[in-house]
PANU-325856 format. One record per atom (N, C-alpha, C, O, CB): z, x, y; chain; residue number from 1; atom name. Coordinates in steps of 0.05 Angstrom, whole numbers, plus 5000, padded with zeros to 4 digits. Glycine has a CB too. Example, Ala and Ser with C-alpha at 12.3 -4.5 7.8 and 13.67 -1.06 7.14 Angstrom:
5156;5264;4886;A;1;N
5156;5246;4910;A;1;CA
5156;5264;4934;A;1;C
5169;5285;4934;A;1;O
5181;5226;4911;A;1;CB
5142;5257;4955;A;2;N
5143;5273;4979;A;2;CA
5157;5258;5001;A;2;C
5161;5268;5023;A;2;O
5114;5282;4988;A;2;CB
***
This chain:
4792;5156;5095;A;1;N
4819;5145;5096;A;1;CA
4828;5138;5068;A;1;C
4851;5145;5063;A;1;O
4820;5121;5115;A;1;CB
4818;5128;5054;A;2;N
4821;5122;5022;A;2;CA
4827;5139;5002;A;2;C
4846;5140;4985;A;2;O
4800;5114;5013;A;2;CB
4805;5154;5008;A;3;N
4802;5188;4995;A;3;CA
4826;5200;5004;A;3;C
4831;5215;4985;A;3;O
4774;5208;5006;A;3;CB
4843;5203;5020;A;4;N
4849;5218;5033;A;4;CA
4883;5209;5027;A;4;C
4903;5221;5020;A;4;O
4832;5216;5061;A;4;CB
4876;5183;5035;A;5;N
4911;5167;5010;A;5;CA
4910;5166;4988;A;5;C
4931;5170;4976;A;5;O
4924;5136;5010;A;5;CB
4890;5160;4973;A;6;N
4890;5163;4941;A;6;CA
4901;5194;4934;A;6;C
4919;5196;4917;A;6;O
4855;5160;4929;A;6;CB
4889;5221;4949;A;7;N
4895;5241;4935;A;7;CA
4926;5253;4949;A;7;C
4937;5274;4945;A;7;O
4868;5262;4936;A;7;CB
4936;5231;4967;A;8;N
4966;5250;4973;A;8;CA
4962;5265;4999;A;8;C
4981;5274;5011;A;8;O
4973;5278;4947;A;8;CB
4928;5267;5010;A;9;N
4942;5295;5036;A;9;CA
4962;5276;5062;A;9;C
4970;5291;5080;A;9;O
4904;5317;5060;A;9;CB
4969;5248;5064;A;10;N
4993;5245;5075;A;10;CA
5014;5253;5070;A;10;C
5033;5263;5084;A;10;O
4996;5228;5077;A;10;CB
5011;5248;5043;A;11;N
5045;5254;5036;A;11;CA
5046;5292;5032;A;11;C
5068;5304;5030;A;11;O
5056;5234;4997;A;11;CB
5028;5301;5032;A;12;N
5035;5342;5040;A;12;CA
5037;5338;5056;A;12;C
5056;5352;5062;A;12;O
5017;5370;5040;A;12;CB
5029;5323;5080;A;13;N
5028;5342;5110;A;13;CA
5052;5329;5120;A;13;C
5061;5338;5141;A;13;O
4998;5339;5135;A;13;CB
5069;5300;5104;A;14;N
5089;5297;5113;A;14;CA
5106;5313;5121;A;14;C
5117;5312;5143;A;14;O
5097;5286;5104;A;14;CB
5109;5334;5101;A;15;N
5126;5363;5100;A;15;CA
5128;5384;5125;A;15;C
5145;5400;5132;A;15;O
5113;5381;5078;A;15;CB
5101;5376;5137;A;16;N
5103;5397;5167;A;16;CA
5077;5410;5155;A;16;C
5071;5411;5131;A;16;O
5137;5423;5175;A;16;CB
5062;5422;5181;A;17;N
5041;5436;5182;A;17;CA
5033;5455;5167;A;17;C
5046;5476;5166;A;17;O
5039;5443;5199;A;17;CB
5006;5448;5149;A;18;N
4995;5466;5123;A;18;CA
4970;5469;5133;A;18;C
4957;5457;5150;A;18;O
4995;5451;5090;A;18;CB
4962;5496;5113;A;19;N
4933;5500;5123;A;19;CA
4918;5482;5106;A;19;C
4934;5466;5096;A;19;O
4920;5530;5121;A;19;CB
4889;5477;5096;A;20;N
4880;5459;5084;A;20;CA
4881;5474;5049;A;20;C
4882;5459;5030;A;20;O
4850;5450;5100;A;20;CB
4880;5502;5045;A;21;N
4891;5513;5017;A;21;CA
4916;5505;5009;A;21;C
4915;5498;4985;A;21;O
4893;5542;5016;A;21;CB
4943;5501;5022;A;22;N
4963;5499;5018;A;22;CA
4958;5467;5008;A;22;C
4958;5461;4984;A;22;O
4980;5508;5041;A;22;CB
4953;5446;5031;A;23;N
4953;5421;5016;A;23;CA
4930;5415;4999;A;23;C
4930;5392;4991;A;23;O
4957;5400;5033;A;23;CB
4910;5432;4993;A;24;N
4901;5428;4965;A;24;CA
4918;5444;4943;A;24;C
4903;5440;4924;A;24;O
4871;5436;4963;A;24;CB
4935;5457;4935;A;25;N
4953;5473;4923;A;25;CA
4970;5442;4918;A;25;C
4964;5434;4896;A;25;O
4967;5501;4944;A;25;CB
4978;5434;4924;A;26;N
5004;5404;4932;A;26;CA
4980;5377;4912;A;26;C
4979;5362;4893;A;26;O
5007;5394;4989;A;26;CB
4967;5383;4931;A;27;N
4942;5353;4923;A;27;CA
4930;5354;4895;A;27;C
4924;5334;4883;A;27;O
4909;5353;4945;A;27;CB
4927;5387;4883;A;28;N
4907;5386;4864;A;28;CA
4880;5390;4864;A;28;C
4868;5389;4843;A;28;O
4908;5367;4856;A;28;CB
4870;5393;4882;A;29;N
4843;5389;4898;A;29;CA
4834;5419;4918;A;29;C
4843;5436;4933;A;29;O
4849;5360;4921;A;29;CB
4813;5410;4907;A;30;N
4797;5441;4909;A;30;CA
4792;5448;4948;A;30;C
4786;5430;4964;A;30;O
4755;5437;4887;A;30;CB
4797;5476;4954;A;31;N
4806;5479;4978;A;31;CA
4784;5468;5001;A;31;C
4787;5454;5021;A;31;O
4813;5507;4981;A;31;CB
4763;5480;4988;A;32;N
4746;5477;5010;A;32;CA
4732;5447;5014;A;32;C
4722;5440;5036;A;32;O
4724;5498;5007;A;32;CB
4733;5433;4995;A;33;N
4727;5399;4995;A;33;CA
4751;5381;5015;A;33;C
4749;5361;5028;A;33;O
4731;5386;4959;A;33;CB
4774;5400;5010;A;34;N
4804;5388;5017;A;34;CA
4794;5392;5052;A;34;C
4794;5372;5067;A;34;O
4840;5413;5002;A;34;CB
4789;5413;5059;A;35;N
4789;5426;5086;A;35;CA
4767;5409;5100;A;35;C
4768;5404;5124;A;35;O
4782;5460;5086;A;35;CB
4741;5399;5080;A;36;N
4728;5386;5093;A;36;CA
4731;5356;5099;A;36;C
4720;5345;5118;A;36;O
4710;5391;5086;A;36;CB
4752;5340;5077;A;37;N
4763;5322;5082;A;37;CA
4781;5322;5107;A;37;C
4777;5312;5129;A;37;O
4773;5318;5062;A;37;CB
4800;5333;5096;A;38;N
4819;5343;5130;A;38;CA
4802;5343;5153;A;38;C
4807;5327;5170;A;38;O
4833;5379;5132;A;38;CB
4787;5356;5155;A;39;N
4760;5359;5188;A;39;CA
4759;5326;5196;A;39;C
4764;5315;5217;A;39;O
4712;5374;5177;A;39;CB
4752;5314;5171;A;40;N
4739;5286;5176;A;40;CA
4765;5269;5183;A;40;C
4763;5250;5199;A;40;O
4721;5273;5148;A;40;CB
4790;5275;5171;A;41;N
4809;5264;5189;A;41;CA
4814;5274;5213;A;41;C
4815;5257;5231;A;41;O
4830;5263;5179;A;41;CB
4817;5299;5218;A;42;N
4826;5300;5246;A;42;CA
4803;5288;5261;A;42;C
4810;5283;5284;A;42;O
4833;5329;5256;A;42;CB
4774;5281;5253;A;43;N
4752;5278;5282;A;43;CA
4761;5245;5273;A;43;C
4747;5238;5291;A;43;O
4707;5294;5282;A;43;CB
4772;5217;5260;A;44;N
4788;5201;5256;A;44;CA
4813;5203;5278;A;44;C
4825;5183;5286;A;44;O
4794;5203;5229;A;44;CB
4816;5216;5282;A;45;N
4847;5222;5294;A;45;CA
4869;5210;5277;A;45;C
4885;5193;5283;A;45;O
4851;5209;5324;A;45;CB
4866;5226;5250;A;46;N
4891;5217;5234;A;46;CA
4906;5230;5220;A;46;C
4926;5222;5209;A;46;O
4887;5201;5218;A;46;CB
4892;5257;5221;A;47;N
4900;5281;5222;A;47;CA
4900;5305;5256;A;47;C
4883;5308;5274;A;47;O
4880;5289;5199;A;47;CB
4911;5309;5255;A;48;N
4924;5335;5279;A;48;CA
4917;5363;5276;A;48;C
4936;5378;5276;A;48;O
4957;5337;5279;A;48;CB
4887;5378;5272;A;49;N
4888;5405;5274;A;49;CA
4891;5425;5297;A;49;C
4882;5421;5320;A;49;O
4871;5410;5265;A;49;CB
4906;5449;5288;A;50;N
4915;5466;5305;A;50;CA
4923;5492;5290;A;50;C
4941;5495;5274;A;50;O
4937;5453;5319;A;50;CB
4904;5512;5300;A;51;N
4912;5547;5290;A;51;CA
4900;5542;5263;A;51;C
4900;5563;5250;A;51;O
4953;5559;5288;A;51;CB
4887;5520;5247;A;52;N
4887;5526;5220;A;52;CA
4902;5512;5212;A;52;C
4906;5516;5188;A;52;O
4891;5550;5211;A;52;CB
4917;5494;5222;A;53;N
4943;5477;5203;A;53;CA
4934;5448;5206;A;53;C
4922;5441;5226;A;53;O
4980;5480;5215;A;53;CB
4938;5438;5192;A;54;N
4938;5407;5195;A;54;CA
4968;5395;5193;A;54;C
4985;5407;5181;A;54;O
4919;5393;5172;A;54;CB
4974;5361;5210;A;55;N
5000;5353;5214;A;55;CA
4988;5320;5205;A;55;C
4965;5312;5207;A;55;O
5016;5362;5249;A;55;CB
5005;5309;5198;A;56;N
4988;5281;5209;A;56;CA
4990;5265;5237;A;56;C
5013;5264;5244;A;56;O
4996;5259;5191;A;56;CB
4975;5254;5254;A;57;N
4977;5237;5274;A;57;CA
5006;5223;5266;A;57;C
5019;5216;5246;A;57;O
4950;5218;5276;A;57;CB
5007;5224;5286;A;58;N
5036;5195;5289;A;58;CA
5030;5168;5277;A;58;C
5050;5153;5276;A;58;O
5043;5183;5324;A;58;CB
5013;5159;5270;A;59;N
5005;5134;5262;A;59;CA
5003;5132;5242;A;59;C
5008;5110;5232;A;59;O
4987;5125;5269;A;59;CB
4996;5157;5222;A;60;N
4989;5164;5197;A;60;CA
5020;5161;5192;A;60;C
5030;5143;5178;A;60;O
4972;5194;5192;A;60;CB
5035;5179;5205;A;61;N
5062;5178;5193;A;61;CA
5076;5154;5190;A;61;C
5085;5147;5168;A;61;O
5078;5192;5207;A;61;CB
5080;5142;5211;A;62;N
5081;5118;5212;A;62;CA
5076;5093;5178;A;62;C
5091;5081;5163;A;62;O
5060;5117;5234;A;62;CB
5038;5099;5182;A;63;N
5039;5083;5159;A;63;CA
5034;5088;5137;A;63;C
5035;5074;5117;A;63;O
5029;5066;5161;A;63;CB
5029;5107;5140;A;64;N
5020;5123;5111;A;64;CA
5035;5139;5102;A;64;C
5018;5155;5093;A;64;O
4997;5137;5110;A;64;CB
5063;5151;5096;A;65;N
5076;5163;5090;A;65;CA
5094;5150;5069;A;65;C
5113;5141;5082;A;65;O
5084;5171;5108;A;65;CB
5097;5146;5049;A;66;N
5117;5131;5038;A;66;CA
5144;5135;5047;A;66;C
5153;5155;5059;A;66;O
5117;5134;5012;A;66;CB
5159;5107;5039;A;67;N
5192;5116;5065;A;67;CA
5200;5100;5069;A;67;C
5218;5086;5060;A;67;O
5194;5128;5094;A;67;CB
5177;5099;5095;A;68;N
5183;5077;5121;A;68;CA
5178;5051;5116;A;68;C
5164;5044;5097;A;68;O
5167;5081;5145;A;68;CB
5187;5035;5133;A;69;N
5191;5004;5133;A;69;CA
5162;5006;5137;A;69;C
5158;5000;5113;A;69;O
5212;4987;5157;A;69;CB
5141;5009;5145;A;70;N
5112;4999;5156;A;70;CA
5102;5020;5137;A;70;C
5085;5033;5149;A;70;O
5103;5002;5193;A;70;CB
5104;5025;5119;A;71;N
5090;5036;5095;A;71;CA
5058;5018;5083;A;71;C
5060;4996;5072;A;71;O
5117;5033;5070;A;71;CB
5040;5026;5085;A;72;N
5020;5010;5084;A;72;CA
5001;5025;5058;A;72;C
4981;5015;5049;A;72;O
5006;5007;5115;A;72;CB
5012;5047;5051;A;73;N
4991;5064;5029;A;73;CA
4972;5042;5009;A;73;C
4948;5036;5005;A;73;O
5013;5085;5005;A;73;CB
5006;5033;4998;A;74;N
4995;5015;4976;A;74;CA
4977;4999;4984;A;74;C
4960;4994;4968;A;74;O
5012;5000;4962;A;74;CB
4977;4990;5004;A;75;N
4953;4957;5008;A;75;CA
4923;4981;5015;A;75;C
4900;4971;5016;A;75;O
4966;4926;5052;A;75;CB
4927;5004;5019;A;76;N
4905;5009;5023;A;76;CA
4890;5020;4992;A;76;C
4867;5024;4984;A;76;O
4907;5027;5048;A;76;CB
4908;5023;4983;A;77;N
4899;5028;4945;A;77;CA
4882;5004;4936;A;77;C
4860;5003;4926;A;77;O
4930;5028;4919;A;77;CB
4903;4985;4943;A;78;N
4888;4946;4939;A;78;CA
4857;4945;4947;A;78;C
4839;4936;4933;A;78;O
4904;4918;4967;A;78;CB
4856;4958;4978;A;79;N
4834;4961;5001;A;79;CA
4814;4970;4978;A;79;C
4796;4955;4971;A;79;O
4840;4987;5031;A;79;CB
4818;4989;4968;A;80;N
4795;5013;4954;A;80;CA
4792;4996;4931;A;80;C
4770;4985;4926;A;80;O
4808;5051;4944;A;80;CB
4819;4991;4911;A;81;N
4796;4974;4892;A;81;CA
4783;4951;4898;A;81;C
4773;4943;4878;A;81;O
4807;4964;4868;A;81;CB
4778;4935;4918;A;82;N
4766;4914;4925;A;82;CA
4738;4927;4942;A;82;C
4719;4912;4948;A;82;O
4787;4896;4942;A;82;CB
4739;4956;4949;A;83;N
4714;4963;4952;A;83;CA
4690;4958;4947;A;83;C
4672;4958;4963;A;83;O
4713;4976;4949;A;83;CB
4688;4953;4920;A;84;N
4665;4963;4912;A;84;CA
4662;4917;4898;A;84;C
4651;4900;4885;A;84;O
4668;5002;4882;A;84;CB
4672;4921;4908;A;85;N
4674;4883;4901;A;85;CA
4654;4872;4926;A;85;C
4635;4858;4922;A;85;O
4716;4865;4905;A;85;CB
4661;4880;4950;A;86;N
4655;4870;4969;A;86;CA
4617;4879;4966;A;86;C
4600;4861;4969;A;86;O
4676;4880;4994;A;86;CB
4609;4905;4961;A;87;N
4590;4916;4954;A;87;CA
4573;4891;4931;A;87;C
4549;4893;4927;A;87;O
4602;4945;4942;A;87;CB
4588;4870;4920;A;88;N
4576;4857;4907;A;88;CA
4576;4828;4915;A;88;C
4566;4812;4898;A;88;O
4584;4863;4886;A;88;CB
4583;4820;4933;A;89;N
4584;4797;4952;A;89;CA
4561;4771;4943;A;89;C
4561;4749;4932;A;89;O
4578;4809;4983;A;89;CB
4542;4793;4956;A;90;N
4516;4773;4954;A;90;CA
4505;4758;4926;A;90;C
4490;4739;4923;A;90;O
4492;4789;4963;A;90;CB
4520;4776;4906;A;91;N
4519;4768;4883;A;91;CA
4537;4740;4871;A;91;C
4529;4722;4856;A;91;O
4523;4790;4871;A;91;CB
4561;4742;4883;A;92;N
4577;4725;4888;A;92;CA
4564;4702;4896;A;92;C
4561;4680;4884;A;92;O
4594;4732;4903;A;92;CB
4553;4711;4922;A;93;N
4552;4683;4934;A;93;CA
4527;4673;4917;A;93;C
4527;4648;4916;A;93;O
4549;4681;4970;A;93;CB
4510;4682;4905;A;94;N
4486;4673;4887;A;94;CA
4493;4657;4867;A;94;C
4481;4636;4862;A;94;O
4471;4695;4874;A;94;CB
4516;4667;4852;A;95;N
4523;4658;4818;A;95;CA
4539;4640;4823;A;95;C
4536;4623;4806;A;95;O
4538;4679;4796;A;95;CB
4561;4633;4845;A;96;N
4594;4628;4859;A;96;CA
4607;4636;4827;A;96;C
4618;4622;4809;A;96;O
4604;4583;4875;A;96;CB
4600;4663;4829;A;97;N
4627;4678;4802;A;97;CA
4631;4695;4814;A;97;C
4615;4706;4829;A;97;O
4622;4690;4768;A;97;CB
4662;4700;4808;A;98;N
4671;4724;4824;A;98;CA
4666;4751;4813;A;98;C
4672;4755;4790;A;98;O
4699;4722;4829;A;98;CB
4655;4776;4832;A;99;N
4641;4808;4829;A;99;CA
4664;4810;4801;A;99;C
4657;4806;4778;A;99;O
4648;4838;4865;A;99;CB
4686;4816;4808;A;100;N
4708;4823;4787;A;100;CA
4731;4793;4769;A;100;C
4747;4777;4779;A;100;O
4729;4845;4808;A;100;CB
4726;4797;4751;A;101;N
4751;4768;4746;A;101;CA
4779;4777;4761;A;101;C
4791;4798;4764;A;101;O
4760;4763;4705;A;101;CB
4784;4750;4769;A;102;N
4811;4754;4784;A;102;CA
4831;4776;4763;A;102;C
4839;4798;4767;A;102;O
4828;4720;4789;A;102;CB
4833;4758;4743;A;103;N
4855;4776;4709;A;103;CA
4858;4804;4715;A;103;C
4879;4815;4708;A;103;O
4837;4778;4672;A;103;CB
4834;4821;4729;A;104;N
4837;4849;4743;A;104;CA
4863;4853;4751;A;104;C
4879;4869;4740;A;104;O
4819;4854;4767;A;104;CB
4867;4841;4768;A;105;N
4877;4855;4785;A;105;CA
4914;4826;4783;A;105;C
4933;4825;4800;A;105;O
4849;4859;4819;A;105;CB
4911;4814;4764;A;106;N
4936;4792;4759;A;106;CA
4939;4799;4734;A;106;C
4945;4780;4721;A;106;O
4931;4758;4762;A;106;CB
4937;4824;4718;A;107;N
4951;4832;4703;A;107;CA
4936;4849;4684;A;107;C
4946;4867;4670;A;107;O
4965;4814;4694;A;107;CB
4904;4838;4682;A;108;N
4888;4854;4658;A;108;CA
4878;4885;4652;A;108;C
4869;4893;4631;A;108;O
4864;4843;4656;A;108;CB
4883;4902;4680;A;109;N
4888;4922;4687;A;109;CA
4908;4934;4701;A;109;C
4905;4937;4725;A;109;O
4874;4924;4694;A;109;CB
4938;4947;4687;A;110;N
4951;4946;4694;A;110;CA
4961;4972;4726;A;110;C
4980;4973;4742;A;110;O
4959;4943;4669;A;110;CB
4931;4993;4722;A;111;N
4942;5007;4753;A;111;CA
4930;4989;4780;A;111;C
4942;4988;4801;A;111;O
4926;5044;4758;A;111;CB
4909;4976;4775;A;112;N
4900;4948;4799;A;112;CA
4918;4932;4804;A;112;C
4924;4927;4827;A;112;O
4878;4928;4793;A;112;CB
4932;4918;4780;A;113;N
4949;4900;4785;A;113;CA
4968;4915;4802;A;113;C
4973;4903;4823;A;113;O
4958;4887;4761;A;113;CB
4984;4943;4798;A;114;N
5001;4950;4809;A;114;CA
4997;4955;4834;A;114;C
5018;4955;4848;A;114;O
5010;4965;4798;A;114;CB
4972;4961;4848;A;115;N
4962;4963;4873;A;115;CA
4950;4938;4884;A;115;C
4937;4939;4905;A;115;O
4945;4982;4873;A;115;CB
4954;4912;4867;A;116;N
4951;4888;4888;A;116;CA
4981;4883;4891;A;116;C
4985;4876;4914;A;116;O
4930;4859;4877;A;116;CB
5008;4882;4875;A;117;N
5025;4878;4879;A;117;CA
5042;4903;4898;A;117;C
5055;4887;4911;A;117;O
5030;4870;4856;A;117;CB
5046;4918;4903;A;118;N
5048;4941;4916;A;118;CA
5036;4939;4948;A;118;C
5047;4944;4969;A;118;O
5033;4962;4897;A;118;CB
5009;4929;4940;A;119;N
4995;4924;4968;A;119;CA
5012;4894;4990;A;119;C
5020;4892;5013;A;119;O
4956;4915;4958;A;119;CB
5009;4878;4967;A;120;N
5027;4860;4976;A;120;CA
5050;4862;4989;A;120;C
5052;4864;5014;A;120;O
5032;4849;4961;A;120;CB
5074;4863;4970;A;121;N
5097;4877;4984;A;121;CA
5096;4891;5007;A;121;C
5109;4880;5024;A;121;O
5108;4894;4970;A;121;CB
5082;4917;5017;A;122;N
5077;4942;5042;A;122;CA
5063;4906;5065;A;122;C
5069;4903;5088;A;122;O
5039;4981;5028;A;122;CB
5055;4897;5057;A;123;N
5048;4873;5075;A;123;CA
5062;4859;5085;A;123;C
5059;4853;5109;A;123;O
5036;4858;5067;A;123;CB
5081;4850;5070;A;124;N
5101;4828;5066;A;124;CA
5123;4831;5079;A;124;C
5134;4813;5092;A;124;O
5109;4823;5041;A;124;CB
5134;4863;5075;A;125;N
5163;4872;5082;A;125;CA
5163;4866;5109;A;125;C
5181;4851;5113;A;125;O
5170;4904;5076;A;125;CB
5146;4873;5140;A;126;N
5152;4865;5163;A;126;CA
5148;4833;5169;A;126;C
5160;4822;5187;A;126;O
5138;4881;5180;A;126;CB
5134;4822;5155;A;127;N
5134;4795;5155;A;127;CA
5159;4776;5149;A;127;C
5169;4758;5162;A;127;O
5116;4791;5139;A;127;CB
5165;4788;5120;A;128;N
5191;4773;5116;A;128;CA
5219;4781;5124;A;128;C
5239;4768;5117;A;128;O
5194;4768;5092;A;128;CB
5219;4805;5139;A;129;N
5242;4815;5157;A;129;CA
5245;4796;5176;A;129;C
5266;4785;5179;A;129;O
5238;4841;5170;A;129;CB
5226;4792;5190;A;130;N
5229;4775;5211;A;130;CA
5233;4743;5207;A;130;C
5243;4726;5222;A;130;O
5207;4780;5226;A;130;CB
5224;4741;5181;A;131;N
5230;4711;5170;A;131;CA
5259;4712;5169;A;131;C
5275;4708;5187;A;131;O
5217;4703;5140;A;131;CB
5265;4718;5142;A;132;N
5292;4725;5136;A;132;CA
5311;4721;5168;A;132;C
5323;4700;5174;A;132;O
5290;4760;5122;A;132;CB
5311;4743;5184;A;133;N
5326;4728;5209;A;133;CA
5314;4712;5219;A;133;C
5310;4720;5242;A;133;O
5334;4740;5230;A;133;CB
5304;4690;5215;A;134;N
5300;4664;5223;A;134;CA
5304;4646;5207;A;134;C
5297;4624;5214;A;134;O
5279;4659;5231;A;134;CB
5315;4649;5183;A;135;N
5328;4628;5163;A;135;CA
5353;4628;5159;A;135;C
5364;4650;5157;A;135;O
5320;4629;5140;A;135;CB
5371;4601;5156;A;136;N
5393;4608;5152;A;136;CA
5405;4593;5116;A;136;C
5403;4570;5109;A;136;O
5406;4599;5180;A;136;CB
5414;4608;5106;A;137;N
5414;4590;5073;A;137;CA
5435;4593;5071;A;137;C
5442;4599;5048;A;137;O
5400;4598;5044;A;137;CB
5455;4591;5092;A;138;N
5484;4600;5087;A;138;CA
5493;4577;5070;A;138;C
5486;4555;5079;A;138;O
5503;4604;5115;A;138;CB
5507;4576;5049;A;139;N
5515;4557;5024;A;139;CA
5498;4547;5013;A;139;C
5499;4523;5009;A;139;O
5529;4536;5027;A;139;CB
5478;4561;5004;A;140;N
5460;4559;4985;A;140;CA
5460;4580;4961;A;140;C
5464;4605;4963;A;140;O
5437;4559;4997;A;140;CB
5456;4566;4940;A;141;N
5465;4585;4922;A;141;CA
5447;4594;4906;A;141;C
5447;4615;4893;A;141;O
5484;4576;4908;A;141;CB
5425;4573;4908;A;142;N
5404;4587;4888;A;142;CA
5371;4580;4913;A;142;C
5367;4565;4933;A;142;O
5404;4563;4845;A;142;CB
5356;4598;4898;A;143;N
5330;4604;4906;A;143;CA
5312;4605;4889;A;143;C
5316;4620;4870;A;143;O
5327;4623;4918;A;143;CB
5285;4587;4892;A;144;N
5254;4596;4876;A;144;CA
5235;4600;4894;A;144;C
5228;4587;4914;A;144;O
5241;4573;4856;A;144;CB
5227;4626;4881;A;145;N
5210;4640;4896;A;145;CA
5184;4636;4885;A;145;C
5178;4653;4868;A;145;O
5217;4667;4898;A;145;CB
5167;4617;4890;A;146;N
5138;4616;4873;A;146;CA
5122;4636;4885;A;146;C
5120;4636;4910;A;146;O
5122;4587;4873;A;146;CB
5110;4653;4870;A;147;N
5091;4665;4868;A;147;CA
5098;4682;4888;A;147;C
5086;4685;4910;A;147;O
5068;4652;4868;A;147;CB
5124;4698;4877;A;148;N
5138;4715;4896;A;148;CA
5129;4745;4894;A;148;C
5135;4761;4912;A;148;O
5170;4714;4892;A;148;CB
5114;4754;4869;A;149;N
5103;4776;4869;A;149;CA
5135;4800;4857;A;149;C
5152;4795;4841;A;149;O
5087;4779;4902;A;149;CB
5132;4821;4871;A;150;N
5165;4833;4864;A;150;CA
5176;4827;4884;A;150;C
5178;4845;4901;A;150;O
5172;4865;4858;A;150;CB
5185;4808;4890;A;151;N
5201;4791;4908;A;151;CA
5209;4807;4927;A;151;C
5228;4822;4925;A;151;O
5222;4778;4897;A;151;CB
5192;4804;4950;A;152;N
5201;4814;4970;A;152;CA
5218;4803;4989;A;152;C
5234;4816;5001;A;152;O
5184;4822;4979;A;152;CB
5215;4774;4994;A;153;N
5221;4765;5006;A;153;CA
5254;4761;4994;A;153;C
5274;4772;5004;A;153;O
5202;4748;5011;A;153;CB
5252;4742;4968;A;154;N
5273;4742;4956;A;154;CA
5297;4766;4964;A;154;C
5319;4760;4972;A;154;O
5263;4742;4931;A;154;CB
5288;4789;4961;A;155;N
5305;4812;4960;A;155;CA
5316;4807;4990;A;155;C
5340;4813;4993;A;155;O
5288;4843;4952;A;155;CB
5303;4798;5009;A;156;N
5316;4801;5041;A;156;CA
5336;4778;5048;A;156;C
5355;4781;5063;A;156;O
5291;4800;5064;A;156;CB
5330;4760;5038;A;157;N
5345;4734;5035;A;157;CA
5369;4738;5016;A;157;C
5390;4733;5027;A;157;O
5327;4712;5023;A;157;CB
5371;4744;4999;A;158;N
5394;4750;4979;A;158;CA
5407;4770;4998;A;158;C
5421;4757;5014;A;158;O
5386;4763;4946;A;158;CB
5408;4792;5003;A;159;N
5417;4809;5019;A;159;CA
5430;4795;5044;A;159;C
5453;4800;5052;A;159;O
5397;4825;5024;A;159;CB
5421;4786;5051;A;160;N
5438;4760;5078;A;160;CA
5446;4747;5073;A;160;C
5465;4742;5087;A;160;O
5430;4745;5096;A;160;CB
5442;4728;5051;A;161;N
5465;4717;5045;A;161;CA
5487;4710;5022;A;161;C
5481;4705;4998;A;161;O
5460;4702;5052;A;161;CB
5499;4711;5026;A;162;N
5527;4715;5006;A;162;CA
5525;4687;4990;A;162;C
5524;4663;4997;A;162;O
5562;4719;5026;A;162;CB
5525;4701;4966;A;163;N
5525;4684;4935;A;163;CA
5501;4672;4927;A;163;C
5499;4660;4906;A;163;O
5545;4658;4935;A;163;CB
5472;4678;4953;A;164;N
5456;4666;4939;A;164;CA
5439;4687;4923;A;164;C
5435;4711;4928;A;164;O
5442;4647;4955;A;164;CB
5427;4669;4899;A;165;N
5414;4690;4878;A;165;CA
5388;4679;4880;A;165;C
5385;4657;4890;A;165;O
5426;4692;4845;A;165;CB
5367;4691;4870;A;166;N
5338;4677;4874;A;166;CA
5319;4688;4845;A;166;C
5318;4711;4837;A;166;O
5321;4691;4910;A;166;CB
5307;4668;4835;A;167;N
5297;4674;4814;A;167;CA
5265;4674;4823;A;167;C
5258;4655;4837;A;167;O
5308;4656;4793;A;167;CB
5242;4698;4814;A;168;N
5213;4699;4823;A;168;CA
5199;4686;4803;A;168;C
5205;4693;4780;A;168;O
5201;4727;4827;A;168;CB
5184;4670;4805;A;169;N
5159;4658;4790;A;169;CA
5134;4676;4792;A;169;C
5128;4685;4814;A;169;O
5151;4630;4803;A;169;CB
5126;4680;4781;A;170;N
5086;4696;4779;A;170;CA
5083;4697;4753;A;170;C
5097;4696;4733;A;170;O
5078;4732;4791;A;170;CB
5049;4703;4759;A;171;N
5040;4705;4728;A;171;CA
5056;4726;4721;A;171;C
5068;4740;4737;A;171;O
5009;4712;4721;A;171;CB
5058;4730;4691;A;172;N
5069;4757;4670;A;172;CA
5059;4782;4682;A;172;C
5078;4797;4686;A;172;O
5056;4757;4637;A;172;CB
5032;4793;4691;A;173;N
5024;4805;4694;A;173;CA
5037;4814;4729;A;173;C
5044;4837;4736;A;173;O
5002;4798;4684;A;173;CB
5038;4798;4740;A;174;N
5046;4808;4769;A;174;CA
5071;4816;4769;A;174;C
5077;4837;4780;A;174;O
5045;4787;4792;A;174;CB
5090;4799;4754;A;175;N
5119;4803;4750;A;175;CA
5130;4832;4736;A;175;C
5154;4836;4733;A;175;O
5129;4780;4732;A;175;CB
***
């Protein structure tokens, strides 16, 4: 599943049904590795084979397609770099220091940071939809958003209501 969003074959098969050459052609990625990835999604059920083509499951589309409101790619980018963290746990809990310094991923590497903030947001957006209509800030004019990340929330709230503006707080690096 990682492998599989890291290299894009959601976003080919968004396009409609390819054989597994075609979306390695798209992906970059060599056919017959691609085809055996693909196998391992469809026996996942997250891929759809048929005649030689692959489609994605409905669920895939759903969340793994970039687009859509329930867009989840990014948090699973987050998922993968925290992989190999969890792999170091026990070490953690031995030293109480953390596998990776937080600074990773809050600004000291700037494609992590973009996939914890990214991951965030794809998290956030159905959460604070539903907030958002449950708040009302009608004559309010200003907003602080601590540790708003790229303000997701902010962005849904301003949008509803008229005249208010909202300013985000985060570290440098998240912002």
């Amino acid at each position: 599943l990682l492998s599989a969003n890291r290299l894009g074959l959601f976003v080919a098969l968004a396009k409609g049904p390819l054989t597994a050459a075609e979306v390695a052609g798209q992906c970059g990625t060599h056919p017959h590795s691609t085809e055996m990835l693909l196998n391992a999604c469809a026996g996942q059920n997250l891929v759809i084979k048929q005649d030689g083509r692959y489609t994605n499951a409905p669920v895939v589309a759903t969340f793994l397609v970039p687009g859509g409101r329930a867009f989840l790619g990014d948090a699973l980018k987050f998922a993968e770099d925290l992989y190999p963290v969890w792999g170091r746990l026990s070490d953690s809990v031995r030293t109480n220091k953390p596998a990776v310094p937080p600074e990773t991923i809050l600004g000291a590497d700037e494609e992590k940071t973009r996939n914890f903030v990214m991951g965030m947001h794809n998290r956030a957006v159905g959460i604070a939809a539903s907030m958002a209509a449950c708040i009302d800030l009608t004559g309010r004019k200003q907003m602080l958003d601590v540790g708003g990340g790229p303000g997701t929330y902010s962005v849904l709230l301003v949008k509803k209501t008229p005249g208010l503006r909202s300013r985000v707080l985060d570290l440098p690096g998240v912002i």
